[in-house]
N, C-alpha and C positions, 0 to 999 in steps of 0.2 A: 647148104648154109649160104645165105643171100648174103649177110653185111655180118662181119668178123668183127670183136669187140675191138681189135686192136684199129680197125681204118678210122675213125673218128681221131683217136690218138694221134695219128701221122702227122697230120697237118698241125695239130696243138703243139706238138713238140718239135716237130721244125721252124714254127715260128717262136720259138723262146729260145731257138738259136741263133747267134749272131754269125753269117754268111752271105753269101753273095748269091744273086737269083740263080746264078748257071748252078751251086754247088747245092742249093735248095731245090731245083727241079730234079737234080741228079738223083741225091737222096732219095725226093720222093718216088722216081720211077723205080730204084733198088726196093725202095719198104714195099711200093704197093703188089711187084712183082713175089718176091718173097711172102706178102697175106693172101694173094692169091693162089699161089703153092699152096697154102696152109689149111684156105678153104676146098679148093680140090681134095686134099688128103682127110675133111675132114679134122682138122685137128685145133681144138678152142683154146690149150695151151698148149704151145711148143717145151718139149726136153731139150735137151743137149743133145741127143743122138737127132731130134729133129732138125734138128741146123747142120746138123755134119750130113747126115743125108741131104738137104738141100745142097751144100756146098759141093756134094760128090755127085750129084744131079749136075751142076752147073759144068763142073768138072769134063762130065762124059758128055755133055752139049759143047765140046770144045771153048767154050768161052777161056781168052786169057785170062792168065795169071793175075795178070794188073786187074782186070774186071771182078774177079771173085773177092782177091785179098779187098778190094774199095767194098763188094758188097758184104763180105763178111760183117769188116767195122764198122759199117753202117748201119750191121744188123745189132751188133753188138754195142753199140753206144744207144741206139735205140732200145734195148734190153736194159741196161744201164741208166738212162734215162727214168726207165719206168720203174725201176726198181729205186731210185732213189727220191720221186716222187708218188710213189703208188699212195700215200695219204691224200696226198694235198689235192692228187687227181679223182680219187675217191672210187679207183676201182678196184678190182677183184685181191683179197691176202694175197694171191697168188702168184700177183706179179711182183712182189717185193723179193722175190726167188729170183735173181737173174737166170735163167735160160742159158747165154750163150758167157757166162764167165768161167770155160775153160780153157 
């Protein structure tokens, strides 16, 4: 999979949030690390067990606590995000399923 439907989104939706460059670059290096996960694994829509396996991925990579809990809700607000715009952005039903709202 060369280009994941979700990387175009990234940038769209971090700029329609109100933040500061540091906490926008930050973001971005969690979403793009995570679609890249996703393309590796092959996977066009993340489940739930998807994310928890990423996180437990991250887990066994030693990364802190502080580093996962930030990219979790990064990933989770960006789930959230698209689920509460998936009209207006005009992609797939299937993102109006939050993924990570457990």
């Amino acid at each position: 999979m060369k280009i994941h439907h979700l990387e175009p989104l990234i940038d769209f939706c971090l700029s329609e949030k109100d933040m500061t460059k540091g906490s926008y670059d930050l973001y971005d290096i969690i979403l793009k690390q995570y679609v890249s996960y996703l393309k590796e694994r092959k996977i066009l829509y993340a489940k739930t067990e998807d994310i928890i396996l990423y996180r437990d991925r991250l887990m066994k990579s030693n990364y802190s606590i502080s580093w996962i809990y930030i990219t979790i809700n990064t990933i989770k607000g960006f789930y959230r995000y698209l689920s509460l715009h998936q009209r207006r952005l005009g992609i797939d039903e299937i993102n109006e399923f939050n993924a990570a709202d457990t």
